[in-house]
Backbone as CSV, one residue per row, in Angstrom:
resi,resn,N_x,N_y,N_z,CA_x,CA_y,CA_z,C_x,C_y,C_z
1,UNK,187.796,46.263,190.734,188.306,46.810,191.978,188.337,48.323,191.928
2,UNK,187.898,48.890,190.811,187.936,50.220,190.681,187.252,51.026,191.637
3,UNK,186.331,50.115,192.490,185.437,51.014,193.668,186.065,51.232,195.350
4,UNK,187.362,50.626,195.102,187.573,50.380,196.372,189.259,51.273,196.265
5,UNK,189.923,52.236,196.864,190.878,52.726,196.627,191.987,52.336,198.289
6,UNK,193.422,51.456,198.025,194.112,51.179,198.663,194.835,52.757,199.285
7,UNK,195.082,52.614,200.809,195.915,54.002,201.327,196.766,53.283,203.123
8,UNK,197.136,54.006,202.894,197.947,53.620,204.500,196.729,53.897,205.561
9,UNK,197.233,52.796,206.529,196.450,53.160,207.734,196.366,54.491,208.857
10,UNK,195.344,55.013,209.112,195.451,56.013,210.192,194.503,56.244,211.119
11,UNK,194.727,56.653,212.211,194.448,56.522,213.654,192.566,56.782,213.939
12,UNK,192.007,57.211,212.984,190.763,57.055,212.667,189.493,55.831,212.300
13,UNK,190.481,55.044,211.520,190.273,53.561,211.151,190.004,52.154,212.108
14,UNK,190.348,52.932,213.622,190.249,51.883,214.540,188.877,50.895,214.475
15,UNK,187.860,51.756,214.740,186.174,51.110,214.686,186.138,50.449,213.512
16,UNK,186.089,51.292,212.329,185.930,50.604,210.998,186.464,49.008,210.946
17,UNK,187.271,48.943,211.397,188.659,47.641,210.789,188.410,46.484,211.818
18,UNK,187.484,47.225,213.151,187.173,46.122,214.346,185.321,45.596,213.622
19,UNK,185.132,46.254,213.181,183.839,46.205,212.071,183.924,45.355,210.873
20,UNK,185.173,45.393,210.177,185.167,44.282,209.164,185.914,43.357,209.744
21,UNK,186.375,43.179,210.739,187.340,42.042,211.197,185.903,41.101,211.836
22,UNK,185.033,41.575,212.400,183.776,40.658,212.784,183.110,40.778,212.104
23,UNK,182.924,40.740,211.306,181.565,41.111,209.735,182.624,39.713,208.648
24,UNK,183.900,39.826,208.699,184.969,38.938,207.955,185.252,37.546,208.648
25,UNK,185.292,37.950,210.108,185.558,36.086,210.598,184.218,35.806,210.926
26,UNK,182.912,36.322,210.935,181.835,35.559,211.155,181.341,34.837,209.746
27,UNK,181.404,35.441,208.698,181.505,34.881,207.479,182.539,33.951,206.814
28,UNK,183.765,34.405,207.265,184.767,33.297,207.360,184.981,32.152,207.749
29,UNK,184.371,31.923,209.439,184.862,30.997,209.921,183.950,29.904,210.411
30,UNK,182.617,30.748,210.380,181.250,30.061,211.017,180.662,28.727,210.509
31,UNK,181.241,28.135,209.926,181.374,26.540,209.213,182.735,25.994,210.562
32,UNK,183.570,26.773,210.887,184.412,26.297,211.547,184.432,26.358,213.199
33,UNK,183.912,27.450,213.545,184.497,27.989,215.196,182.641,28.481,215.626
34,UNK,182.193,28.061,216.778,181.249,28.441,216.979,181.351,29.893,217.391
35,UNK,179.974,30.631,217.201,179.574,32.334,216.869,180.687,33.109,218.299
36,UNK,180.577,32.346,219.502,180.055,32.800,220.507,182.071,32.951,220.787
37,UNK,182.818,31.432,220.435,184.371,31.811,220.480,184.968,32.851,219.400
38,UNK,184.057,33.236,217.948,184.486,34.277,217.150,184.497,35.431,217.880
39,UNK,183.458,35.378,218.184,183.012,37.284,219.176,184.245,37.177,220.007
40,UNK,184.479,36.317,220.769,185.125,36.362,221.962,186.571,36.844,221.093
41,UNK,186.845,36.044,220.443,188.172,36.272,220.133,188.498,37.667,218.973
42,UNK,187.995,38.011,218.377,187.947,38.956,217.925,187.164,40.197,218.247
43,UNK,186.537,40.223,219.358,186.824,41.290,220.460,187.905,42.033,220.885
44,UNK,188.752,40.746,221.455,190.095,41.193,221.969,191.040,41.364,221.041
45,UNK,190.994,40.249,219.949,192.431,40.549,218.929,192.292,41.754,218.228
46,UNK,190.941,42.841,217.876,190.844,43.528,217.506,189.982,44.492,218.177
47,UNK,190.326,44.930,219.914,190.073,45.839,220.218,190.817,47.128,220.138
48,UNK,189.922,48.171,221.143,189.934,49.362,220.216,191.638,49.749,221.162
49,UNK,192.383,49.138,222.105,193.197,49.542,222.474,194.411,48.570,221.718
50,UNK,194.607,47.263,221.332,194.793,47.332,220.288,195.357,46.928,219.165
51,UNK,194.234,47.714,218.287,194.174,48.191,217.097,194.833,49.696,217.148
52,UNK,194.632,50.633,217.967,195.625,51.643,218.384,197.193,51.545,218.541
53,UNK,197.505,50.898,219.178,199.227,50.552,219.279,199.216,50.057,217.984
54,UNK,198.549,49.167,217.306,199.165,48.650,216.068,198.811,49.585,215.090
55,UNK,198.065,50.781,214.878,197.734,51.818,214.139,199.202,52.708,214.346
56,UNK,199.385,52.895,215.657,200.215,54.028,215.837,201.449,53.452,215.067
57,UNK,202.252,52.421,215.886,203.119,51.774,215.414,203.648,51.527,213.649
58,UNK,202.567,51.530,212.891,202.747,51.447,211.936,202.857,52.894,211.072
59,UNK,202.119,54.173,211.671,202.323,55.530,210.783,203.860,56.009,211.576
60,UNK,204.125,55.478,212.634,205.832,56.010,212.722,206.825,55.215,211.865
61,UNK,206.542,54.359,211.382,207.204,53.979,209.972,207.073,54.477,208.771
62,UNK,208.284,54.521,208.057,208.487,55.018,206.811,207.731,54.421,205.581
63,UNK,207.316,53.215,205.626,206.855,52.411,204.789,205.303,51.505,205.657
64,UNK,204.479,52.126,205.425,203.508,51.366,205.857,203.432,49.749,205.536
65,UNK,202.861,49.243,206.416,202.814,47.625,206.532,201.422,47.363,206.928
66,UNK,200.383,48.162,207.246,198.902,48.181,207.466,198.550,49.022,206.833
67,UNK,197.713,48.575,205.279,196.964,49.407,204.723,195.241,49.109,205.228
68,UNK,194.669,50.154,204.651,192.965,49.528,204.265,192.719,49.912,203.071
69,UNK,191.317,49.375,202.620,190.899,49.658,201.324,189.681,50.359,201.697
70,UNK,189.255,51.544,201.024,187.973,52.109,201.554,186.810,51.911,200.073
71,UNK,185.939,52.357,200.291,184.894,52.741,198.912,184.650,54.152,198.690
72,UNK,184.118,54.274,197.805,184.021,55.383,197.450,183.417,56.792,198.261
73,UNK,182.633,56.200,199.404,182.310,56.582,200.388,183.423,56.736,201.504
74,UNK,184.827,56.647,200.679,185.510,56.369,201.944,185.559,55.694,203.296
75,UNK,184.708,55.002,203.227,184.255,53.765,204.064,184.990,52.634,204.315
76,UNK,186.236,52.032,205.410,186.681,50.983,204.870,186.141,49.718,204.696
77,UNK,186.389,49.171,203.889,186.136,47.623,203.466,186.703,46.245,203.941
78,UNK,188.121,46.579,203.874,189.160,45.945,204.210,190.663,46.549,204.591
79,UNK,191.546,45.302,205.016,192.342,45.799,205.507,193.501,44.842,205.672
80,UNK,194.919,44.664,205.841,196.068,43.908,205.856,197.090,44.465,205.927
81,UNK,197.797,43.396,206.628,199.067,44.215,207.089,200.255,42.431,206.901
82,UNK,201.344,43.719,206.481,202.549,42.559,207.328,203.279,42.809,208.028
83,UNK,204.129,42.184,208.649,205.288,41.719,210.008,206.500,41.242,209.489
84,UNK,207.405,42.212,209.963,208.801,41.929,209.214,208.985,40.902,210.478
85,UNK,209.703,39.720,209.812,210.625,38.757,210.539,211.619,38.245,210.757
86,UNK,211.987,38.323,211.825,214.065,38.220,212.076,214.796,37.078,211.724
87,UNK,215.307,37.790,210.042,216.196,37.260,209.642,217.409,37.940,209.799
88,UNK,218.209,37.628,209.073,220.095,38.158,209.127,220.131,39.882,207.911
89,UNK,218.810,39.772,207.144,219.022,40.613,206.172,217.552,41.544,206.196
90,UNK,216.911,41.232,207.101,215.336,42.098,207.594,214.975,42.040,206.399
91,UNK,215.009,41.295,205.134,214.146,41.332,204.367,212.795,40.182,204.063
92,UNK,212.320,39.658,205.421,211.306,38.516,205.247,210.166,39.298,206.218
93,UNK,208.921,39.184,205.598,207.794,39.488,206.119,207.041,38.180,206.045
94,UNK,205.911,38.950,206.711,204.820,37.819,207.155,203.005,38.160,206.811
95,UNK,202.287,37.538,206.172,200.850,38.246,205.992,200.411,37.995,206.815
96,UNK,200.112,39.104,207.746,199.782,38.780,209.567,198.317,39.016,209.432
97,UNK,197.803,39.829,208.881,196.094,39.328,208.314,195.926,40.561,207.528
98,UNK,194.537,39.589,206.702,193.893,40.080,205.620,192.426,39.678,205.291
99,UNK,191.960,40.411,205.854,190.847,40.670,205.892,189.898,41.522,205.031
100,UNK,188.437,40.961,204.339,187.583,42.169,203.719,185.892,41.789,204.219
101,UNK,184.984,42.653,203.701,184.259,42.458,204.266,183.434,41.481,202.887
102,UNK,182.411,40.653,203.932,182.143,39.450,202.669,181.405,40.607,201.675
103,UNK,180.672,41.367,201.439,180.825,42.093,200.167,181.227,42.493,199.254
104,UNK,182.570,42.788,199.494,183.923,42.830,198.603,184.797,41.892,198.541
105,UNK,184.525,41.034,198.628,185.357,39.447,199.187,185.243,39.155,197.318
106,UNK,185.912,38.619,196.665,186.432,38.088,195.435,186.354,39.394,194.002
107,UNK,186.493,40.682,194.721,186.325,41.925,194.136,187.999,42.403,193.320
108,UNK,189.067,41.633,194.025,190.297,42.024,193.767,191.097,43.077,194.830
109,UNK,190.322,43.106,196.163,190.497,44.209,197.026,191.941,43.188,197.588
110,UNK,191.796,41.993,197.706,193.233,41.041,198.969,194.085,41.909,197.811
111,UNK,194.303,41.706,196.576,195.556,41.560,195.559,195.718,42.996,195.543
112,UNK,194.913,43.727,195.745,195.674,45.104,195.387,196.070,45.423,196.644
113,UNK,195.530,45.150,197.692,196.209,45.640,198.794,198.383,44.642,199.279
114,UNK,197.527,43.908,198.520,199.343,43.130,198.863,200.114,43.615,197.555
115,UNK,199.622,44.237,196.945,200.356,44.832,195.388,200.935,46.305,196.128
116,UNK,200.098,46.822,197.018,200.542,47.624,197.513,201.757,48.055,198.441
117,UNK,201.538,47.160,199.178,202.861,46.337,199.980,203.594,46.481,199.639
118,UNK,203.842,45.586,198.803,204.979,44.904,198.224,205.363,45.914,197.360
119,UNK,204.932,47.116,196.612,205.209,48.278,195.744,206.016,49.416,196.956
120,UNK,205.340,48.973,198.320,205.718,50.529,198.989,206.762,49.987,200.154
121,UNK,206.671,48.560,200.643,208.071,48.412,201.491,209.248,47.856,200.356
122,UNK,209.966,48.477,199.824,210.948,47.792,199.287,211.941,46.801,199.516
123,UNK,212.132,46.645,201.117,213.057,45.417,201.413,212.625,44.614,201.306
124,UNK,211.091,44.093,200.748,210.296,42.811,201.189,210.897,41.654,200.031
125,UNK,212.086,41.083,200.584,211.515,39.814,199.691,211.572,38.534,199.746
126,UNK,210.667,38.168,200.936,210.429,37.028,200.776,208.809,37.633,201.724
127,UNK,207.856,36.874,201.641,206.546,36.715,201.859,205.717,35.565,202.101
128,UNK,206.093,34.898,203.002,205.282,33.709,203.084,203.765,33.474,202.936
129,UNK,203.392,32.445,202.137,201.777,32.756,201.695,201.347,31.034,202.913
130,UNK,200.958,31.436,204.067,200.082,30.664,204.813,198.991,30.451,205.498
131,UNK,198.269,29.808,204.907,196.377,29.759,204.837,196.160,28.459,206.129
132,UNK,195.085,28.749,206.438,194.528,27.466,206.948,193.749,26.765,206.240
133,UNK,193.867,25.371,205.646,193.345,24.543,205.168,191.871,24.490,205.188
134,UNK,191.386,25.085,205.957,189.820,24.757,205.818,189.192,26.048,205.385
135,UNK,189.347,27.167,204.833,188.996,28.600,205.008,189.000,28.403,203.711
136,UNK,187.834,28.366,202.634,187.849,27.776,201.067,188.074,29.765,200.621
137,UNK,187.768,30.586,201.201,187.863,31.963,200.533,189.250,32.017,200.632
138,UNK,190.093,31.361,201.491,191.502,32.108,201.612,192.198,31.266,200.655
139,UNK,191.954,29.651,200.218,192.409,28.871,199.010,191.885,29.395,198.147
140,UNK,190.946,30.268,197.649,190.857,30.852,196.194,191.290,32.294,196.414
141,UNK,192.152,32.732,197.198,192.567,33.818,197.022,193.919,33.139,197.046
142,UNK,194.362,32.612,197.243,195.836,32.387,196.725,195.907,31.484,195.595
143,UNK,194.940,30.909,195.227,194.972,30.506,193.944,195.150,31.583,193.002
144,UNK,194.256,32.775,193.224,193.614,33.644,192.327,195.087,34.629,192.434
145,UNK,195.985,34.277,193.300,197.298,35.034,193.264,197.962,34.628,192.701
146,UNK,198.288,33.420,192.090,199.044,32.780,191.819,200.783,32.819,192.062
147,UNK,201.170,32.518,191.506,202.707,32.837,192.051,203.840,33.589,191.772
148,UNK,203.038,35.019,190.932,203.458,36.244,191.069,204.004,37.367,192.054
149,UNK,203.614,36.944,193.282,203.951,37.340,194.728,204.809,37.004,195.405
């Protein structure tokens, strides 16, 4: 993973991250969801207006919750974020997505970016780890996490 360096998200990153989010669920899901409902839907879940509110939203926080991972080219690769959820003690988040591009896909880029997380929001502790059953990259990435997280 030494080629890929984890950083907080910023307002530049919009295109990039709508770029691996369809480069990531067409490789992801295309055993599952035909081409034509991927585009559709990840058009909108990751357009460029937004991916803006959720860019902004996250650098007026103290503790980022949307990082990316870039290359050495500074290029991003990937990207994830979490969602704090209302409990009594605001300390439960959520892995609201995580995404890389299938190039860097079993590189160690998911684990360092949730190492990151979890190093830079300190209230986090609890983290729910929930996959969809049919997505075999997202069962060997939580395998490959094991239950250190």
């Amino acid at each position: 993973m030494s080629m890929l360096d984890v950083r907080r998200v910023q307002n530049k990153d919009e295109q990039a991250i709508a770029e691996v989010a369809m480069k990531a669920w067409m490789h992801t899901y295309k055993d599952i969801y035909p081409q034509g409902i991927i585009i559709k839907f990840v058009s909108e879940a990751y357009s460029m207006q937004r991916l803006a509110t959720a860019i902004e939203k996250d650098i007026q926080k103290t503790n980022s919750q949307f990082v990316v991972a870039t290359d050495t080219e500074r290029k991003v690769q990937a990207f994830a974020q979490i969602v704090k959820l209302p409990n009594e003690d605001g300390t439960s988040y959520e892995l609201n997505r995580i995404y890389a591009a299938p190039e860097v896909q079993g590189s160690g880029v998911g684990k360092a970016m949730l190492n990151y997380l979890l190093h830079t929001v300190n209230e986090i502790k609890y983290l729910p780890r929930g996959w969809q059953k049919k997505i075999k990259s997202g069962k060997s990435f939580m395998n490959q996490m094991g239950s250190g997280w």
